[in-house]
FIDRENLUM-304773 format. One record per residue (C-alpha): residue in one letter; x, y, z. Coordinates in steps of 0.05 Angstrom, whole numbers. Example, Ala and Ser with C-alpha at 12.3 -4.5 7.8 and 13.67 -1.06 7.14 Angstrom:
+------+--------+--------+--------+
! type !     c1 !     c2 !     c3 !
+------+--------+--------+--------+
!    A !    246 !    -90 !    156 !
!    S !    273 !    -21 !    143 !
+------+--------+--------+--------+
END
This chain:
+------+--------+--------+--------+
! type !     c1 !     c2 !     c3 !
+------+--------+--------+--------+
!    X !   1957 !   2762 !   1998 !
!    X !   1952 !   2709 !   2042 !
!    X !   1904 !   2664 !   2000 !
!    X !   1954 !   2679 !   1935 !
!    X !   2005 !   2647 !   1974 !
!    X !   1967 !   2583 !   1988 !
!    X !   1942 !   2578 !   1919 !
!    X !   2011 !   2578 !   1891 !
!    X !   2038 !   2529 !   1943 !
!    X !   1971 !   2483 !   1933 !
!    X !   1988 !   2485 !   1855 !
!    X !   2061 !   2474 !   1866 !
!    X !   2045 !   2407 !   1906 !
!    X !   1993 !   2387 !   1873 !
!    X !   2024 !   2392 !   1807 !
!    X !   2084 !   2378 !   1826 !
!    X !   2058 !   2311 !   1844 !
!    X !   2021 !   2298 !   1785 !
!    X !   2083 !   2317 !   1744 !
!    X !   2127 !   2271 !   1791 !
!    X !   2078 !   2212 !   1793 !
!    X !   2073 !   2205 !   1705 !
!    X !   2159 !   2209 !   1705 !
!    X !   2168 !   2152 !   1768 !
!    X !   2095 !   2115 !   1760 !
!    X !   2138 !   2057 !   1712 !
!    X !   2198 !   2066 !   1752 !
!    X !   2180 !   2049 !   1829 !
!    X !   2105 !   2000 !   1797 !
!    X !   2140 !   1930 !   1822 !
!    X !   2159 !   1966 !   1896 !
!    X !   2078 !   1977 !   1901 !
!    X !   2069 !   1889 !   1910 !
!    X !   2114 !   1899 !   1970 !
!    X !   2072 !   1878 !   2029 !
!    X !   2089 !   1921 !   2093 !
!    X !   2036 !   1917 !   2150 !
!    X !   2008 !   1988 !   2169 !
!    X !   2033 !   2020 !   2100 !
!    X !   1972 !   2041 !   2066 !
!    X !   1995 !   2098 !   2012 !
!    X !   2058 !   2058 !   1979 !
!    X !   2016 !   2060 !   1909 !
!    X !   2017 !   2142 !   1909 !
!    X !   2087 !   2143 !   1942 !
!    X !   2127 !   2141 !   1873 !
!    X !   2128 !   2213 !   1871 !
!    X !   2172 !   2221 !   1943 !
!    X !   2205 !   2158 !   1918 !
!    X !   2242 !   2200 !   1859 !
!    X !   2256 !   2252 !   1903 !
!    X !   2287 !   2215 !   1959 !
!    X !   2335 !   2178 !   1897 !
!    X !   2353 !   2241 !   1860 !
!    X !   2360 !   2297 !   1916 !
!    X !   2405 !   2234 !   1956 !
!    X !   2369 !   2274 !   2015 !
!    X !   2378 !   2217 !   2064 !
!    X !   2448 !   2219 !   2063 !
!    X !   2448 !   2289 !   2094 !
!    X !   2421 !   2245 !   2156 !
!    X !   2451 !   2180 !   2144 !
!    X !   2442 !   2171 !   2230 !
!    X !   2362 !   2179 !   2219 !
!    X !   2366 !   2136 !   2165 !
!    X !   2406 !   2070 !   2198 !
!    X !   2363 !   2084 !   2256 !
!    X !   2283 !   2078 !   2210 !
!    X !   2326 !   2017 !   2172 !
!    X !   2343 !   1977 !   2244 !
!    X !   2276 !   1994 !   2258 !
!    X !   2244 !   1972 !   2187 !
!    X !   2292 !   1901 !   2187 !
!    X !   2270 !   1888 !   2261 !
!    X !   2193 !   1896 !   2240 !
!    X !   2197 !   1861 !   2175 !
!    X !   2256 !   1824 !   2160 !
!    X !   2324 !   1822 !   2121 !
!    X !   2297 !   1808 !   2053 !
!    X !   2283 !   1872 !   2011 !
!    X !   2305 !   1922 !   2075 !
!    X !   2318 !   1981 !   2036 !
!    X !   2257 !   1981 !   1988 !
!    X !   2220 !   1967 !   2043 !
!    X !   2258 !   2034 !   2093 !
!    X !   2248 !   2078 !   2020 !
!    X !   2174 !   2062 !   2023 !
!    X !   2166 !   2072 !   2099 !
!    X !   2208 !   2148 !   2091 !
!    X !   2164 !   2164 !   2027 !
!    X !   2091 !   2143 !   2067 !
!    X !   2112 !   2189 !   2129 !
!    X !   2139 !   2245 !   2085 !
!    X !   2076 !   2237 !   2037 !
!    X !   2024 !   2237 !   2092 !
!    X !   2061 !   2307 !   2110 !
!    X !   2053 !   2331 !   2041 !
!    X !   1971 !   2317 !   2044 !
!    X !   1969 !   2355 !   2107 !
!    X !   2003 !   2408 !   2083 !
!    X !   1962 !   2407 !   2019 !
!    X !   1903 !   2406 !   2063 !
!    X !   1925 !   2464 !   2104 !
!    X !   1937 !   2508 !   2044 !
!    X !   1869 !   2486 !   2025 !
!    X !   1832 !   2503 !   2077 !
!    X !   1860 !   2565 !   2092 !
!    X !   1852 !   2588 !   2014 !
!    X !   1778 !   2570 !   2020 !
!    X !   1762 !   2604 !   2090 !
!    X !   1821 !   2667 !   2093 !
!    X !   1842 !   2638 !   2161 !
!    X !   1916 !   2630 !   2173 !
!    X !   1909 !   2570 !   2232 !
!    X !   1896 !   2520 !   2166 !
!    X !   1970 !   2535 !   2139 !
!    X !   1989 !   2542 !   2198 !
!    X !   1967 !   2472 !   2224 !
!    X !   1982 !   2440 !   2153 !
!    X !   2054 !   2466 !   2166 !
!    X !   2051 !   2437 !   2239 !
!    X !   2018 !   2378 !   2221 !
!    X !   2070 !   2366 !   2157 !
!    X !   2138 !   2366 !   2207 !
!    X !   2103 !   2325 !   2264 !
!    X !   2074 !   2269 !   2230 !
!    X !   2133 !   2237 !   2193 !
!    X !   2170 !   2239 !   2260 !
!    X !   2110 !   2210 !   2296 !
!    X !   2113 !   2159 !   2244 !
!    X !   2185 !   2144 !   2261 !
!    X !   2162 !   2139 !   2330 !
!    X !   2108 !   2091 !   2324 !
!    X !   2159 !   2047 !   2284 !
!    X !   2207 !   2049 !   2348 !
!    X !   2140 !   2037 !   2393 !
!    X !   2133 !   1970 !   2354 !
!    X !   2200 !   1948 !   2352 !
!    X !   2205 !   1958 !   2433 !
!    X !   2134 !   1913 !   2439 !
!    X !   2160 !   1867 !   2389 !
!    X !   2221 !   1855 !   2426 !
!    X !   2177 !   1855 !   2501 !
!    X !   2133 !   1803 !   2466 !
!    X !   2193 !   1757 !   2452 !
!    X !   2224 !   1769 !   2509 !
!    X !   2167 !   1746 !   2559 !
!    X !   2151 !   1686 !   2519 !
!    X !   2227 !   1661 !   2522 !
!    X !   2221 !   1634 !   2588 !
!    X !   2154 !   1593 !   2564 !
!    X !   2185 !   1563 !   2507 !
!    X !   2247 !   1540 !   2552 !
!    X !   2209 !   1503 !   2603 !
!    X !   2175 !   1472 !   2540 !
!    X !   2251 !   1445 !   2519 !
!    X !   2272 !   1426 !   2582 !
!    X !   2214 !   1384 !   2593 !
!    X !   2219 !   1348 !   2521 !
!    X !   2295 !   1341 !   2522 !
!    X !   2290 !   1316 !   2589 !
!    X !   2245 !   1261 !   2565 !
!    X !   2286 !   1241 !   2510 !
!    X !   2277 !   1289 !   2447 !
!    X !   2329 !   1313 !   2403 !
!    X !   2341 !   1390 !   2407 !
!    X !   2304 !   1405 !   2341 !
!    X !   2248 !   1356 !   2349 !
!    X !   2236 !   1396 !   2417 !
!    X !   2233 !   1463 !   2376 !
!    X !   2191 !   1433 !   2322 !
!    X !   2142 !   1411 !   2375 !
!    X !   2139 !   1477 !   2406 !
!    X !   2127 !   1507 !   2348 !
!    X !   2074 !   1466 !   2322 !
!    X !   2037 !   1466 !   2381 !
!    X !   2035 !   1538 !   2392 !
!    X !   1965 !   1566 !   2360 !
!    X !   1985 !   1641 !   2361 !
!    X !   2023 !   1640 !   2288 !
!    X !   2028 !   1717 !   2296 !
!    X !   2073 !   1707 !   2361 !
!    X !   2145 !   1741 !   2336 !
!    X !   2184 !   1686 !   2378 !
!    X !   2151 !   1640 !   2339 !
!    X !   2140 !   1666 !   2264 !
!    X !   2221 !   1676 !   2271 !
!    X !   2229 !   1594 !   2296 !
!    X !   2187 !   1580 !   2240 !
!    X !   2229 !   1610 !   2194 !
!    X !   2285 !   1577 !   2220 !
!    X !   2267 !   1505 !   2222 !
!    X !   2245 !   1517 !   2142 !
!    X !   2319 !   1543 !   2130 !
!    X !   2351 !   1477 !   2166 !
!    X !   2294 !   1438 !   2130 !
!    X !   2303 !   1476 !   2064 !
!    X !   2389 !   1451 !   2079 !
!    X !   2423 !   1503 !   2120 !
!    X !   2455 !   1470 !   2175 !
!    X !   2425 !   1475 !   2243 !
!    X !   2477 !   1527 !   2273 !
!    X !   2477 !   1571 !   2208 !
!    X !   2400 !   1574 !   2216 !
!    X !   2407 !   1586 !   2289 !
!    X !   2456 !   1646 !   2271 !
!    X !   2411 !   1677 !   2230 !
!    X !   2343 !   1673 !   2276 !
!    X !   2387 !   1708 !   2322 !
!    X !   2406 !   1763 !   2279 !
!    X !   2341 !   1779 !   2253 !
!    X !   2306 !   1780 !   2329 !
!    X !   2352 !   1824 !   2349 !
!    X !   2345 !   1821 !   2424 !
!    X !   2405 !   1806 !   2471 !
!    X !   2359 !   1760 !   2514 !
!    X !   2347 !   1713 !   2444 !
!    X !   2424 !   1721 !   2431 !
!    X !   2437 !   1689 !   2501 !
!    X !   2383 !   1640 !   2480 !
!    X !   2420 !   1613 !   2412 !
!    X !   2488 !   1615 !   2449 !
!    X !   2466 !   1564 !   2506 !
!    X !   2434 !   1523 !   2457 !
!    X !   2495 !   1521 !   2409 !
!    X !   2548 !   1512 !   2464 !
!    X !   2507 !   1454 !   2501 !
!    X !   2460 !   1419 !   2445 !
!    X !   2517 !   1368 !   2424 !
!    X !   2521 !   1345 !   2500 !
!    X !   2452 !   1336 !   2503 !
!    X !   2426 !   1306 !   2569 !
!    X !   2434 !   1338 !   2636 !
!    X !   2479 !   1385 !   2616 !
!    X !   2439 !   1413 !   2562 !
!    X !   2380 !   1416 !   2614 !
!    X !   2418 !   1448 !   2669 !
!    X !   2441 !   1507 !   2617 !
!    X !   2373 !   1518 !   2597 !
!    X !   2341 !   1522 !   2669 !
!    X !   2398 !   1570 !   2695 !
!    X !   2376 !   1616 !   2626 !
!    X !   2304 !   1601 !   2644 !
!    X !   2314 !   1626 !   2711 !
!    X !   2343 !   1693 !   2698 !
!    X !   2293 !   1704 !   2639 !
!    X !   2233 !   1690 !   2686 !
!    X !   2258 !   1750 !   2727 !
!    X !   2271 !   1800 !   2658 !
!    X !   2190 !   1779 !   2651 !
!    X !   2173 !   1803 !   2712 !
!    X !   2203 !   1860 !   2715 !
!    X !   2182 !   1888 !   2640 !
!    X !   2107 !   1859 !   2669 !
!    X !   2123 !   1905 !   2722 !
!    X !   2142 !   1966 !   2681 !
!    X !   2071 !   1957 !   2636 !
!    X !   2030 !   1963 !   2696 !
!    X !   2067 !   2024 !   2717 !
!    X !   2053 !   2045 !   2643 !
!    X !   1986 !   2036 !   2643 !
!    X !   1972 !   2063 !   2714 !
!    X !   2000 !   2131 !   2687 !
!    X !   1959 !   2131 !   2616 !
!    X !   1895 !   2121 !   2673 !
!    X !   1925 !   2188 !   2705 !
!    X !   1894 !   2233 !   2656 !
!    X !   1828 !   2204 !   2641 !
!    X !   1819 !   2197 !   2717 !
!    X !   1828 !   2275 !   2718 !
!    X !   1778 !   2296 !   2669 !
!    X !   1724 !   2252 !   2699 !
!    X !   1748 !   2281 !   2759 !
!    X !   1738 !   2349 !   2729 !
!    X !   1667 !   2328 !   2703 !
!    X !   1638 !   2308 !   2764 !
!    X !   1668 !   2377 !   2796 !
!    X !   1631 !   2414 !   2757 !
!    X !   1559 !   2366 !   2747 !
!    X !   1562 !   2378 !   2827 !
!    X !   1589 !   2445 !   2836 !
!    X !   1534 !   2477 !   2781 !
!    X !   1477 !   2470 !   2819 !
!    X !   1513 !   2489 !   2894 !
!    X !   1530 !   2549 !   2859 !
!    X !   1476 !   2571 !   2830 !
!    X !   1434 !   2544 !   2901 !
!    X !   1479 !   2599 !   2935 !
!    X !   1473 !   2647 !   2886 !
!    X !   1395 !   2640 !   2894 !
+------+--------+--------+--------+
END
């Protein structure tokens, strides 16, 4: 009975899939040149694709689903933000479908319910985990920016003070810094090419604010904007009173990643604990029992 159920289920998904894949493959073929970092199955997710259009399934949860999109835009931008939250729902929802698959699978080839039983486990958990590794990155994404803020405003203060305009002094910064994966800086990159490409400098300022995201920037682009057209002392005062108060918001999330990595040490430090117990416990016992 039990195997008869996972045979139909593995032929329903299976086929279903195939059946699915032929009727969206043309449809959803330009969203597979979309480059996401860390999405690896976006060429077989046409299948969940259709279903996620036709069954209109996220807007049963439209919460969930503004929450994975401020997530996805954070991550990787404004441009193409809900092809690129469709293809991040369909990856965690098709990795769910495998395991379930899998599950069926297993438990059709051995007569053991714990494969369906995991598959089904395995098929809920994972597309939340996924959501949760999404929110992991956006919270060390925004950490990241956040401690090198205070670096990059000594960095102004020091070239405005000796003479430099406000955007020279970011295009020096930028150019100078060697770690082109930094977020602080890939977003000041893109930045000075909008003002360069002919937005003006506050419209390009606006938008590097909105797509960092992070109150600490937003304080950041509002000094700058209220004091650049002073220039001088003025402008350098401003920035070492914000430099100040961002040197302490760097300590302190320093302070909570140690706390965060003393308690991931908690665990190993048990089992070797445990390991030692027993490598010098065995042979007392077995001394006594002698």
């Amino acid at each position: 009975m039990l195997r008869g159920v996972c045979g139909v289920v593995v032929i329903l998904l299976v086929g279903g899939w195939v059946v699915l894949n032929y009727r969206s493959a043309g449809r959803y073929r330009a969203w597979r040149r979309i480059q996401m970092e860390g999405v690896r199955l976006q060429r077989w997710a046409s299948p969940l694709l259709l279903i996620l259009e036709r069954s209109r399934l996220l807007h049963q949860f439209p919460v969930l689903y503004f929450r994975i999109e401020r997530s996805v835009q954070k991550i990787y931008g404004m441009r193409l933000i809900q092809e690129m939250t469709l293809l991040f729902i369909a990856e965690a929802l098709l990795y769910g479908w495998l395991t379930l698959a899998a599950g069926c699978t297993l438990t059709l080839m051995t007569g053991q319910t714990i494969g369906i039983l995991g598959g089904l486990a395995l098929a809920v958990v994972l597309p939340f985990s996924f959501i949760k590794d999404l929110e992991r990155k956006v919270m060390v994404r925004e950490q990241e920016m956040v401690m090198e803020l205070p670096e990059l405003l000594n960095k102004m203060v020091l070239l405005v003070g000796a003479g430099e305009t406000v955007q020279k002094a970011l295009v020096h910064c930028c150019h100078r810094k060697k770690e082109d994966s930094h977020p602080l800086y890939g977003e000041l990159k893109n930045m000075i090419a909008e003002w360069e490409g002919g937005h003006s400098f506050q419209q390009a300022f606006e938008q590097f604010s909105k797509r960092c995201s992070v109150q600490e920037v937003s304080i950041f682009t509002t000094t700058v904007l209220l004091n650049f057209r002073r220039g001088g002392n003025d402008f350098v005062l401003a920035l070492r009173d914000l430099s100040r108060v961002l040197w302490e918001k760097r300590k302190a999330i320093a302070r909570t990643r140690g706390e965060q990595a003393s308690s991931k040490l908690v665990f190993p430090m048990v089992v070797i604990f445990m390991v030692v117990l027993v490598l010098i416990g065995t042979p007392a016992l077995m001394m006594i029992n002698m």
